[in-house]
Z-matrix of the N, CA and C atoms (Angstrom, degrees):
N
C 1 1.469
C 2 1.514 1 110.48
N 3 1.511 2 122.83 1 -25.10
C 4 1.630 3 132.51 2 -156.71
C 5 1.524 4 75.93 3 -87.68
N 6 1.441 5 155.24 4 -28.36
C 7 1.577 6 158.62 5 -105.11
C 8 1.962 7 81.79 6 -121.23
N 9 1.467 8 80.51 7 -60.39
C 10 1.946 9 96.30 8 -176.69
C 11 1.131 10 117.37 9 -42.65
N 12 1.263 11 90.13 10 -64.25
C 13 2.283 12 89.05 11 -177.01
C 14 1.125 13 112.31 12 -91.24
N 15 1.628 14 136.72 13 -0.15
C 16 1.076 15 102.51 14 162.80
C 17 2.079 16 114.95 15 -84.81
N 18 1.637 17 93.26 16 7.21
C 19 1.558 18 84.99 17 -168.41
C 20 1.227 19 115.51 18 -106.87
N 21 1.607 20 109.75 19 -18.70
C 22 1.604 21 118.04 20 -168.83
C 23 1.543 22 105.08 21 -134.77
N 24 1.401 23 119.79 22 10.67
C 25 1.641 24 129.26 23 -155.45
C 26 2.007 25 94.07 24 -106.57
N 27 1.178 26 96.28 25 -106.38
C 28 1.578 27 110.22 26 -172.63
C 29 1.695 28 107.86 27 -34.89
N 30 1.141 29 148.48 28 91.72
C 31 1.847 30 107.02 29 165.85
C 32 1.590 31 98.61 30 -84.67
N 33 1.232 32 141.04 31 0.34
C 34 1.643 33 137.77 32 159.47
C 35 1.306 34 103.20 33 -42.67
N 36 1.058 35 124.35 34 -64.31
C 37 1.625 36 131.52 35 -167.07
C 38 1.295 37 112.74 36 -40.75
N 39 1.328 38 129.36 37 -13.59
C 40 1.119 39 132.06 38 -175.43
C 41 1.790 40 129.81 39 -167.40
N 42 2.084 41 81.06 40 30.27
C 43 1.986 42 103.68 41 177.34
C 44 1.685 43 73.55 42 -139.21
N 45 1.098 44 111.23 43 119.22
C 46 1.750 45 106.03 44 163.22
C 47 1.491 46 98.89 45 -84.29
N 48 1.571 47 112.15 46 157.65
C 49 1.721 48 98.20 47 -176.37
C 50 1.395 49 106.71 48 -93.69
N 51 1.541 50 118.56 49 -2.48
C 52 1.429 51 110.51 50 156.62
C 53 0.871 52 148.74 51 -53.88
N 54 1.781 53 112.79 52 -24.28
C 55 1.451 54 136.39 53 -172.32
C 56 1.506 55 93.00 54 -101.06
N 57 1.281 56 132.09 55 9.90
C 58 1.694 57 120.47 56 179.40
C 59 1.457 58 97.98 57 -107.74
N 60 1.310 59 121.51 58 -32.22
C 61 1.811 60 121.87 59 -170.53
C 62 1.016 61 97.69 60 -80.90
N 63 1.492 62 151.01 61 18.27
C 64 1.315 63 135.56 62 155.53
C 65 1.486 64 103.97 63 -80.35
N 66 1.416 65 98.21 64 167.08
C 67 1.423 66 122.00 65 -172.43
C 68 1.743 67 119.34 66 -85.41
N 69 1.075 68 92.18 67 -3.43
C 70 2.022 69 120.28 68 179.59
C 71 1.620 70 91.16 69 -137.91
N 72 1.236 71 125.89 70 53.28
C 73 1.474 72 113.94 71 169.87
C 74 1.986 73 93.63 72 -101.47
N 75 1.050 74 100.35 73 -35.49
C 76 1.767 75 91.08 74 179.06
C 77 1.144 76 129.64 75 -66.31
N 78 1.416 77 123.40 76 2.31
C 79 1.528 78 150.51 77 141.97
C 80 1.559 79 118.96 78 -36.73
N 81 1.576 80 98.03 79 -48.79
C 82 1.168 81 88.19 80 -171.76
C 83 1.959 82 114.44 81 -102.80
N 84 1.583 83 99.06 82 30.22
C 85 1.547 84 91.81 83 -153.12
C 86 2.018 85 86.18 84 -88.67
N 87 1.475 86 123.37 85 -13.58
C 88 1.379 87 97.27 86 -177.15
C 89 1.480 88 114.70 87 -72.50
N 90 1.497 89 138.07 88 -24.20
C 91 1.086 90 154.82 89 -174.78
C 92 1.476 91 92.11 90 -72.76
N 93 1.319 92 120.45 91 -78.68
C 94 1.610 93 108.26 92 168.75
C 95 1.747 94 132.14 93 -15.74
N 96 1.238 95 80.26 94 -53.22
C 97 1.725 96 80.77 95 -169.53
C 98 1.567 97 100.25 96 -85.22
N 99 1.674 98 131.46 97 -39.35
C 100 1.480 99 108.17 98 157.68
C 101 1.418 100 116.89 99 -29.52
N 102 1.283 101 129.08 100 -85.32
C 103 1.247 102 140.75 101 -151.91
C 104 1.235 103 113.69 102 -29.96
N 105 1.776 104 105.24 103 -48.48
C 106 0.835 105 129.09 104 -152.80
C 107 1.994 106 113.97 105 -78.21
N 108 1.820 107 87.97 106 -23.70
C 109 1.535 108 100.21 107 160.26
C 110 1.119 109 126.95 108 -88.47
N 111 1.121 110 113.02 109 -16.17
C 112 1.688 111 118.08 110 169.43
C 113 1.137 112 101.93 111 -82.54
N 114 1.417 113 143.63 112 -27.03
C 115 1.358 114 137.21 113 176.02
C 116 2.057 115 117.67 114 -60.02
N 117 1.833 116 107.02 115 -56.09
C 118 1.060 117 112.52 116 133.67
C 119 1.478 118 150.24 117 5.60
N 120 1.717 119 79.70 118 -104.26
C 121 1.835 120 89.96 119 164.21
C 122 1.978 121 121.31 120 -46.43
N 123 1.351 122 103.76 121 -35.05
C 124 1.485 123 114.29 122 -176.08
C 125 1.595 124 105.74 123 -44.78
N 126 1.393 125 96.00 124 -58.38
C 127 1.690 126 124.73 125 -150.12
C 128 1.002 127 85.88 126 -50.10
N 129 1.966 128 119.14 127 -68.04
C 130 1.033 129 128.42 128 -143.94
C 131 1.953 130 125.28 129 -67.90
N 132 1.678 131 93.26 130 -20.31
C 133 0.875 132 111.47 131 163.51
C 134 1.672 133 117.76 132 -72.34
N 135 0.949 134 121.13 133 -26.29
C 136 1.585 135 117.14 134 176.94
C 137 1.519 136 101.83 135 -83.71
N 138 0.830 137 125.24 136 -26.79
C 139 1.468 138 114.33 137 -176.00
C 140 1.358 139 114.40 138 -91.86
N 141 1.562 140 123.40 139 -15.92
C 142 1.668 141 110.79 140 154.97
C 143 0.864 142 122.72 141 -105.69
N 144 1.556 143 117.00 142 29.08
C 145 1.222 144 145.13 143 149.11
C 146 1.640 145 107.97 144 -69.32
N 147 1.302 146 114.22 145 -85.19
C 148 1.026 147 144.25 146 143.05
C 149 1.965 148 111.94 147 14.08
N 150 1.292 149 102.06 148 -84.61
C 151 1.122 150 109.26 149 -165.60
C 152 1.918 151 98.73 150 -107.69
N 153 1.198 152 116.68 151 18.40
C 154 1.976 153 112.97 152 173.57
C 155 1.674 154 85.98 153 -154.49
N 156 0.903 155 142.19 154 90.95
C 157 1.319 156 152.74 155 -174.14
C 158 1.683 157 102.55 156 -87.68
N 159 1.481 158 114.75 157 -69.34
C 160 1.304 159 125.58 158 -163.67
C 161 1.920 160 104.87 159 -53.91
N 162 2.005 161 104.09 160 -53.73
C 163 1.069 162 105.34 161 174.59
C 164 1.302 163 141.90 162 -74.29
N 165 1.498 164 121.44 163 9.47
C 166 1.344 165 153.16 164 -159.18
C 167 1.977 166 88.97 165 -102.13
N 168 1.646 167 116.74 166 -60.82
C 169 0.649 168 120.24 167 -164.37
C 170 1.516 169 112.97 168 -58.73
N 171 1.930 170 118.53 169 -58.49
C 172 0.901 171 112.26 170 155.13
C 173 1.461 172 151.47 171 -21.09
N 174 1.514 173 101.45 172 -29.12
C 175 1.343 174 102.79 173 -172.18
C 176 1.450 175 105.96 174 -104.58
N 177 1.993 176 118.21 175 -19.76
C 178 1.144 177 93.72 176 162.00
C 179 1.811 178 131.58 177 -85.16
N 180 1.449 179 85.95 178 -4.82
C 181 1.635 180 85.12 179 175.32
C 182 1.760 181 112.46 180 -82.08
N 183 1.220 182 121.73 181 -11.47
C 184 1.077 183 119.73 182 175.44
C 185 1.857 184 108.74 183 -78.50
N 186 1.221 185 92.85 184 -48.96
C 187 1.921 186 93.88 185 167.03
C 188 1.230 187 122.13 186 -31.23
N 189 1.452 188 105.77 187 -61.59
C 190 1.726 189 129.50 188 -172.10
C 191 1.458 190 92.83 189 -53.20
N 192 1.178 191 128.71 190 -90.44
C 193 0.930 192 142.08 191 -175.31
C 194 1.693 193 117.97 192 -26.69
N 195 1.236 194 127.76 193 -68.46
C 196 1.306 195 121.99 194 119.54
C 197 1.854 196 131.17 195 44.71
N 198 1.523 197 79.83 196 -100.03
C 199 1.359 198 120.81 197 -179.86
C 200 1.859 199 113.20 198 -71.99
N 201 1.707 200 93.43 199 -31.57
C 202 1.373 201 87.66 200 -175.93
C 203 1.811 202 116.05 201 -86.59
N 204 1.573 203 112.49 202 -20.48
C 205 0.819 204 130.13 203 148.46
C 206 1.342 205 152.00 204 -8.76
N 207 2.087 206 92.29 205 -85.28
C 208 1.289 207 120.43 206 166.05
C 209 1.898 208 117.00 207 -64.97
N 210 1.401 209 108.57 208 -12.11
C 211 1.596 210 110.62 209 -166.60
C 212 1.376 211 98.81 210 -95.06
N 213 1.674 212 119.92 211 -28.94
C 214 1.152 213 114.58 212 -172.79
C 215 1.425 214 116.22 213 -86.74
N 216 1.635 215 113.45 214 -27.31
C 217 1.410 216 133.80 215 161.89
C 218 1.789 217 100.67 216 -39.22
N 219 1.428 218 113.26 217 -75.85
C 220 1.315 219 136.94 218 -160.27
C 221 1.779 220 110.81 219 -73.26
N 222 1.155 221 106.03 220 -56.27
C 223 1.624 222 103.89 221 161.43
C 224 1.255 223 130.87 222 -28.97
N 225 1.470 224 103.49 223 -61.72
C 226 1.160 225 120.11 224 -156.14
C 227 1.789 226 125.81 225 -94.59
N 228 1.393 227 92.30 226 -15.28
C 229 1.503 228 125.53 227 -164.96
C 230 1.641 229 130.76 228 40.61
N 231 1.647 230 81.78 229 42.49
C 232 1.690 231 103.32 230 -169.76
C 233 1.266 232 121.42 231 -145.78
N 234 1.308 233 142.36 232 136.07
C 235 1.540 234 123.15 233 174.62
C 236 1.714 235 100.61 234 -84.85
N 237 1.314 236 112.14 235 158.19
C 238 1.399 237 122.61 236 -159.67
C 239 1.961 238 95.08 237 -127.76
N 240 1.306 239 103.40 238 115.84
C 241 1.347 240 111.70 239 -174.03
C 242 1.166 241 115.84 240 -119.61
N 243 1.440 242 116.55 241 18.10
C 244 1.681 243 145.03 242 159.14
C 245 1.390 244 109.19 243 148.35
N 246 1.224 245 108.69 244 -171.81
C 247 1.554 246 129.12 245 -163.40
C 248 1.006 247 102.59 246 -48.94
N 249 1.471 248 144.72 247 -44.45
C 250 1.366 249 150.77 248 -175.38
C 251 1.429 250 135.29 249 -109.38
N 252 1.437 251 90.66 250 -23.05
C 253 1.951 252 104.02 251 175.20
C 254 1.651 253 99.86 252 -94.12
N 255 0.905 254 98.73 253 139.45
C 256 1.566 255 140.97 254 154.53
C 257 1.822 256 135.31 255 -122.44
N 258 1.419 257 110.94 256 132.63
C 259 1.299 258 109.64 257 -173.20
C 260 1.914 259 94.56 258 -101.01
N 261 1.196 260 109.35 259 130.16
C 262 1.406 261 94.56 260 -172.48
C 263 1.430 262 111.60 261 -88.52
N 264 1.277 263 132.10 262 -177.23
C 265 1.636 264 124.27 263 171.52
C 266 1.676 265 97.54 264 -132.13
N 267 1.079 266 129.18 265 14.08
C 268 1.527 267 129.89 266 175.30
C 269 1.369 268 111.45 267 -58.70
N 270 1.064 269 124.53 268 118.25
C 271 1.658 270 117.36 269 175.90
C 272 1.299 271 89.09 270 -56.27
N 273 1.808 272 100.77 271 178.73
C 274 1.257 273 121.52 272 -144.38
C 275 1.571 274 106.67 273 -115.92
N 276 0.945 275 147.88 274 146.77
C 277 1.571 276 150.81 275 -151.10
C 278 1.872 277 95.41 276 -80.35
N 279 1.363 278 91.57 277 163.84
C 280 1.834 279 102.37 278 166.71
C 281 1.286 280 97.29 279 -88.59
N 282 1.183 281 103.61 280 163.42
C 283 1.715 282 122.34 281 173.58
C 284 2.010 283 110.84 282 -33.68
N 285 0.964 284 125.38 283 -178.14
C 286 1.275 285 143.85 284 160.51
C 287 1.225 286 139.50 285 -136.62
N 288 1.804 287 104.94 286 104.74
C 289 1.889 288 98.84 287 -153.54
C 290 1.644 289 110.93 288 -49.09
N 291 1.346 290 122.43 289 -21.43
C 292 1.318 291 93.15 290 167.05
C 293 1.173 292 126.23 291 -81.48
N 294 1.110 293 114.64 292 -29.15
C 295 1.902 294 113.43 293 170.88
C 296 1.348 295 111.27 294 -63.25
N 297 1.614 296 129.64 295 -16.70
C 298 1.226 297 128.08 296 166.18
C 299 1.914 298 108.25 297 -73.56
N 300 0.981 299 121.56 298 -59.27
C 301 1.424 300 124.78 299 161.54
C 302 1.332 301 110.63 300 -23.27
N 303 1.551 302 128.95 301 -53.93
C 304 1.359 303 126.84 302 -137.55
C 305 1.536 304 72.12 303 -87.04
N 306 1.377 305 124.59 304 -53.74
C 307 1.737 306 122.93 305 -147.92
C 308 2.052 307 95.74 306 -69.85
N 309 1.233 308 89.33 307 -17.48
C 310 1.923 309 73.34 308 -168.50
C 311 1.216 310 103.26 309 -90.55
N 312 1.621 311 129.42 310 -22.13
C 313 1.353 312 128.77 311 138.85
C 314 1.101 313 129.36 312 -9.29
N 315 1.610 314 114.49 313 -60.77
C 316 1.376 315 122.70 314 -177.93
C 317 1.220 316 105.02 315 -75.59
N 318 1.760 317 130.96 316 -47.46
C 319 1.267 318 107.09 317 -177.80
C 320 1.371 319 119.73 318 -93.69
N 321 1.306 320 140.70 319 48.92
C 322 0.936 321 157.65 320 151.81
C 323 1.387 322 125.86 321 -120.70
N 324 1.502 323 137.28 322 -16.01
C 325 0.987 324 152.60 323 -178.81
C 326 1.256 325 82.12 324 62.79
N 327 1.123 326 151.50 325 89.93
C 328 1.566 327 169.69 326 137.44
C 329 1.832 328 110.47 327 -78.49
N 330 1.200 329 154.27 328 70.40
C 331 1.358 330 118.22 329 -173.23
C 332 1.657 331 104.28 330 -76.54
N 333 1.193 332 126.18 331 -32.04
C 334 1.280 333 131.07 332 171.18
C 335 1.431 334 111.44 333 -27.63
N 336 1.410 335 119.50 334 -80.74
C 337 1.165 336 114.83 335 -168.78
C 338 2.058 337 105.97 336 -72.58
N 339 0.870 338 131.26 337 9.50
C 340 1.519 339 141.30 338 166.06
C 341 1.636 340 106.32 339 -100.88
N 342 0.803 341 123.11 340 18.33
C 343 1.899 342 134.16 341 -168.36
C 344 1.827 343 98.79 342 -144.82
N 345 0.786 344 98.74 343 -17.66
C 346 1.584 345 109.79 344 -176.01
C 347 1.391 346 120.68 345 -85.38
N 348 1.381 347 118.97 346 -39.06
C 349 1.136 348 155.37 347 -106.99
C 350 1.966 349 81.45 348 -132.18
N 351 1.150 350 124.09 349 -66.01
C 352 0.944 351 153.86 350 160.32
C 353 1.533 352 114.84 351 -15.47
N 354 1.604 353 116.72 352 115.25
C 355 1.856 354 89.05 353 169.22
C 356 1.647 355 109.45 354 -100.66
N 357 1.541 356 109.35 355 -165.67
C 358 0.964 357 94.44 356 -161.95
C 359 1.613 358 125.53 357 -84.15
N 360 0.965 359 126.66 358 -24.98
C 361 1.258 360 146.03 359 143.90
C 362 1.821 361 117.50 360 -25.81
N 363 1.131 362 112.10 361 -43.35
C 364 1.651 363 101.03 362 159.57
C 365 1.438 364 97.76 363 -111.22
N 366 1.198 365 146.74 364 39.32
C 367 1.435 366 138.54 365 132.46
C 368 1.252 367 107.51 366 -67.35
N 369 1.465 368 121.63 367 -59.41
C 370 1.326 369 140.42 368 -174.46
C 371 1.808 370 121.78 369 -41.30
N 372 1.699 371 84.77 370 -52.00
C 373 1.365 372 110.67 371 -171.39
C 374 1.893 373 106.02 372 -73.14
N 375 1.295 374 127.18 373 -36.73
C 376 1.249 375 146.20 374 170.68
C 377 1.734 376 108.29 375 -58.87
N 378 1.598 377 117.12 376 -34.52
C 379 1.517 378 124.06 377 -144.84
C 380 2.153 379 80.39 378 -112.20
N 381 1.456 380 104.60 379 -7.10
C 382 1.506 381 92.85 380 -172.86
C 383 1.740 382 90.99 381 -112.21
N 384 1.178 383 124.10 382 3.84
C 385 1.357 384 133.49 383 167.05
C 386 1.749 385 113.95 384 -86.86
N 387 1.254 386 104.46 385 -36.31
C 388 1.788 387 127.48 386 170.47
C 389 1.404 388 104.22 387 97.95
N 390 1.885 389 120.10 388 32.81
C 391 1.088 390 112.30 389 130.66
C 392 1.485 391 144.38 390 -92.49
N 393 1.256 392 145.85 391 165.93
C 394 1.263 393 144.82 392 -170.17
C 395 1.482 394 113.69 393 -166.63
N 396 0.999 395 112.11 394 170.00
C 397 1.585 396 124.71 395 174.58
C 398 1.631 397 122.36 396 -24.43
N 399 1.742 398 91.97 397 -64.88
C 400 1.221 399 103.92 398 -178.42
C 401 1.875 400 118.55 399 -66.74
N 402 1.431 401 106.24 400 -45.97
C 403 1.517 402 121.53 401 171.43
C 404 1.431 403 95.15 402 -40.42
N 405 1.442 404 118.40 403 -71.99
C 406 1.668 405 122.52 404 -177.08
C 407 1.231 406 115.70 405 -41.15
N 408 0.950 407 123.42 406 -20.74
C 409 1.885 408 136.06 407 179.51
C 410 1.445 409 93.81 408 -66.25
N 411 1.312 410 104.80 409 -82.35
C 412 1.515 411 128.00 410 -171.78
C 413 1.810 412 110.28 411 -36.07
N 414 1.317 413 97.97 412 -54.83
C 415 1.497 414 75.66 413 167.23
C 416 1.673 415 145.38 414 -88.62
N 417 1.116 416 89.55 415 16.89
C 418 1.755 417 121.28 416 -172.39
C 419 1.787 418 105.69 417 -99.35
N 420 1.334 419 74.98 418 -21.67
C 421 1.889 420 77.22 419 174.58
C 422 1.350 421 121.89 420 -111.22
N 423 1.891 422 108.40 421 -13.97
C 424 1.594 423 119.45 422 167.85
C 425 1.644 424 91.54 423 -60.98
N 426 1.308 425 114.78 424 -48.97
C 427 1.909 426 115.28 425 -159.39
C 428 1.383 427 102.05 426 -52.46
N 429 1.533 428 117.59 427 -30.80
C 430 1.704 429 117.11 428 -139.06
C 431 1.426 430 93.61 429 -84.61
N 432 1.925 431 107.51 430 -49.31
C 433 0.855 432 130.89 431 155.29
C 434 1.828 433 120.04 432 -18.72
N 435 0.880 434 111.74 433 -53.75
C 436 1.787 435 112.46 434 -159.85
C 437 1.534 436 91.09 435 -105.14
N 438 1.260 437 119.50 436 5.63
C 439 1.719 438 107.11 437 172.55
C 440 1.086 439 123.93 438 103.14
N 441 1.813 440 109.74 439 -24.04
C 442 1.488 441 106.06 440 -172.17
C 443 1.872 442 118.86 441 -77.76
N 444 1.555 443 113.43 442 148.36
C 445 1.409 444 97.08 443 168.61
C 446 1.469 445 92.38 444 -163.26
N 447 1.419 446 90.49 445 -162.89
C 448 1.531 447 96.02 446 -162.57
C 449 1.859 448 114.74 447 -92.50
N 450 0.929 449 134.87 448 138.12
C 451 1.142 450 130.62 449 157.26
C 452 1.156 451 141.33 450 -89.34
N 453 1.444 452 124.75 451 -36.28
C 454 0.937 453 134.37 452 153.23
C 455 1.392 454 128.58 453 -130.59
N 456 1.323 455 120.16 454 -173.02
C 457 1.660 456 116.34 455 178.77
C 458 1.393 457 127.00 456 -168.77
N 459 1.129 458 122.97 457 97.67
C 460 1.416 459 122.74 458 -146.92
C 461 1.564 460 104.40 459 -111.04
N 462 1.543 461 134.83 460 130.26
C 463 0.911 462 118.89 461 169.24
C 464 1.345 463 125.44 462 -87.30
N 465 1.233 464 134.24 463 124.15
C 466 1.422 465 128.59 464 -172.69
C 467 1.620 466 118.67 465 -80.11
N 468 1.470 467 123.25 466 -29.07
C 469 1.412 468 120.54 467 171.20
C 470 1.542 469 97.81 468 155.19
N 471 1.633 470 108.83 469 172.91
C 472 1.163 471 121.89 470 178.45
C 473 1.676 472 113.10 471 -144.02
N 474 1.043 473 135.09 472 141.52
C 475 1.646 474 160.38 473 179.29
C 476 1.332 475 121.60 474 -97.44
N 477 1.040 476 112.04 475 137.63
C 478 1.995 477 105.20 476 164.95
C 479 1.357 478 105.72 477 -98.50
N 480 1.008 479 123.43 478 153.12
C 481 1.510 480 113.42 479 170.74
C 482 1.535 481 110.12 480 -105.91
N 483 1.406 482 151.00 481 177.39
C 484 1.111 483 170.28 482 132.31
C 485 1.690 484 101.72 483 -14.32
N 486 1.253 485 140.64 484 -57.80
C 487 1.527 486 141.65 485 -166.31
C 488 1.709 487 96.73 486 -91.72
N 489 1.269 488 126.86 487 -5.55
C 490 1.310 489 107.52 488 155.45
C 491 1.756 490 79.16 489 118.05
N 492 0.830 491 117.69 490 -61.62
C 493 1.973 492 111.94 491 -171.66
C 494 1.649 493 116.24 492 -42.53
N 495 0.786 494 119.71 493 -179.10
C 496 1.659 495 129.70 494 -166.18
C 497 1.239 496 97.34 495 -148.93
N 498 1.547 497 103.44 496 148.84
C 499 1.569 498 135.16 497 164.13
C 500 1.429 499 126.83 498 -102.20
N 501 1.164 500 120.24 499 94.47
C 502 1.894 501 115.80 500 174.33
C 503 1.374 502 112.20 501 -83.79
N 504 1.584 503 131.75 502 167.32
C 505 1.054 504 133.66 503 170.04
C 506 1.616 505 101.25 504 -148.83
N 507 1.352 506 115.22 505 121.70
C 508 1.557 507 120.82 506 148.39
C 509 1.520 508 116.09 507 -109.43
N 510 1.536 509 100.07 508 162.20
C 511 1.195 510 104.14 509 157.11
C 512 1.289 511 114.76 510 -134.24
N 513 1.527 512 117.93 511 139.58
C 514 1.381 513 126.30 512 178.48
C 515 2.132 514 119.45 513 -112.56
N 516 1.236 515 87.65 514 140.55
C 517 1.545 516 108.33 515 175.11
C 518 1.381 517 96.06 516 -77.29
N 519 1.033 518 95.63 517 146.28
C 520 1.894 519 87.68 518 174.72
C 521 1.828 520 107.02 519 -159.42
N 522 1.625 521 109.60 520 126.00
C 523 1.487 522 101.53 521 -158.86
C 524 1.763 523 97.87 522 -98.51
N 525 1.507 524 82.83 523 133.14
C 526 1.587 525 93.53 524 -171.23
C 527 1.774 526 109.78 525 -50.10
N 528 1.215 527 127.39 526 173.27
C 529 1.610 528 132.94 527 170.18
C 530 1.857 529 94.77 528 -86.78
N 531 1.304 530 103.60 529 140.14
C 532 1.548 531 115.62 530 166.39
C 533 1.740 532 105.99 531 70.49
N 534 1.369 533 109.99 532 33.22
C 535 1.473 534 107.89 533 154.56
C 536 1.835 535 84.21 534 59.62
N 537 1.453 536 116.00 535 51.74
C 538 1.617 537 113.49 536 153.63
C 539 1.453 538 116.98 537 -99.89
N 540 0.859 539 140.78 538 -7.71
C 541 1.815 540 140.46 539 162.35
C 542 1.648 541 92.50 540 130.56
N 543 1.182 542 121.47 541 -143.54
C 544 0.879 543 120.19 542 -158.92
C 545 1.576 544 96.45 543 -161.31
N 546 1.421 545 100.18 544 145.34
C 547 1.737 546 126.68 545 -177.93
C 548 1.371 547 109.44 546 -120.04
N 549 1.523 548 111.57 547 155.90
C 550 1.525 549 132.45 548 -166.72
C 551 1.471 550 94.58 549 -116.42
N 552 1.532 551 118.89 550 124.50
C 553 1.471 552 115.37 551 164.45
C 554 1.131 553 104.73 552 -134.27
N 555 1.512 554 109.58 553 151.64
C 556 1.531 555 131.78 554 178.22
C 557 1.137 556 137.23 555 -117.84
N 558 1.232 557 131.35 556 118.99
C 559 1.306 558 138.41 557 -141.25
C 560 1.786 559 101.96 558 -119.45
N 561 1.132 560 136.36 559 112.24
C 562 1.616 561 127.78 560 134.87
C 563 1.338 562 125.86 561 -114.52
N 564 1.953 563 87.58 562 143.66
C 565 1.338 564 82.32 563 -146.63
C 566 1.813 565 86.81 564 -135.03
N 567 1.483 566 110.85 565 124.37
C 568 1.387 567 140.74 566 178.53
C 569 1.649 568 114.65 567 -67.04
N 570 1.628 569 112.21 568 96.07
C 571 1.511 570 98.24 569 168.53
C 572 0.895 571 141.22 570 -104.75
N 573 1.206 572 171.32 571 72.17
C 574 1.813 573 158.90 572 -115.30
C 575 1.182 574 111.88 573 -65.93
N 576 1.604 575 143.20 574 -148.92
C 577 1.046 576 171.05 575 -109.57
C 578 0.938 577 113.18 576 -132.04
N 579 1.845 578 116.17 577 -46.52
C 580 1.585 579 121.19 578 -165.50
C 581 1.405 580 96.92 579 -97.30
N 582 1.643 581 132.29 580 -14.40
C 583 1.391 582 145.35 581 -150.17
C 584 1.348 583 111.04 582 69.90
N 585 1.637 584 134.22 583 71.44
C 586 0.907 585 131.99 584 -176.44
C 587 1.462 586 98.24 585 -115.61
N 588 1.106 587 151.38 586 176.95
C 589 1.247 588 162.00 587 151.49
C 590 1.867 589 102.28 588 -88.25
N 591 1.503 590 125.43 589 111.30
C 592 1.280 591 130.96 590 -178.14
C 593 1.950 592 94.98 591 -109.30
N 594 1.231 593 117.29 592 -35.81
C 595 1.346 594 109.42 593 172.50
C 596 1.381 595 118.82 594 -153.09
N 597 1.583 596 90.03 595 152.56
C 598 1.642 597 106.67 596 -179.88
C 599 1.582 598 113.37 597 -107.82
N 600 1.060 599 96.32 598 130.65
C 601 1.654 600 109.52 599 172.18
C 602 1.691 601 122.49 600 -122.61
């Protein structure tokens, strides 16, 4: 009951009536009437505190939580799936004329422009495997040869990464040789700085 009047009882206790007979006393009545809701709101909070303890708690830990949530969502502009992972929300890059090269390669049986495309560092690495330009020909023309090609080609998106390189992804339809149905292949493909293609996946 002492909870009551001191929270919703007196408003003297804390409007002296000296400070109201001034001639600028209505100046101060928005500050008044805050206070006077935060005084309120306080109480009311102690008393379903008070008398719902367990469910009081719940609901502020559900807030927090909440709150801690939405800031890290919104802050950060990422969901955080531990210390080091991140899901990013960056839209996704335009194509990459060399990853466009490499893909029209394939549907053209082009190796030229798929050798091009290429930096030099996996030229090297390809030519110490005992492929090359010409090898890449050869098998671009066994495919053409047996019927198979591409049908379609969809690009799925692209990323920057942290060291400055980029990630592309297509996917290709691809019609089997001899009227066998047809297969889905997937390509990512790593470019550097200059837009070279350094790896195939």
């Amino acid at each position: 009951m002492a909870l009551d009047e001191a929270s919703f009882g007196a408003t003297h206790q804390y409007e002296p009536r000296a400070a109201r007979k001034g001639k600028l006393g209505f100046l101060t009545y928005p500050f008044r009437f805050f206070f006077r809701m935060v005084k309120r709101m306080l109480a009311g909070m102690v008393r379903t505190l008070a008398f719902h303890p367990v469910a009081s708690l719940l609901v502020v830990i559900l807030l927090a939580l909440v709150g801690f949530l939405g800031y890290e969502d919104y802050g950060k502009g990422a969901l955080n799936l531990g210390p080091s992972q991140r899901i990013s929300k960056s839209s996704t890059l335009p194509p990459s004329p060399a990853t466009e090269d490499f893909i029209k390669g394939q549907t053209t049986f082009n190796a030229q422009l798929m050798w091009q495309s290429f930096s030099d560092d996996l030229k090297q690495q390809l030519s110490q495997r005992g492929t090359n330009q010409q090898a890449l020909q050869r098998q671009l023309d066994q495919r053409k040869r047996a019927g198979s090609k591409v049908d379609q080609v969809q690009y799925v998106g692209g990323v920057q990464n942290p060291d400055g390189t980029r990630l592309f992804m297509y996917s290709l339809i691809i019609q089997a040789p001899n009227q066998q149905g047809i297969a889905e292949n997937h390509y990512v493909l790593t470019v550097d700085q200059n837009d070279k293609i350094i790896k195939v996946e």
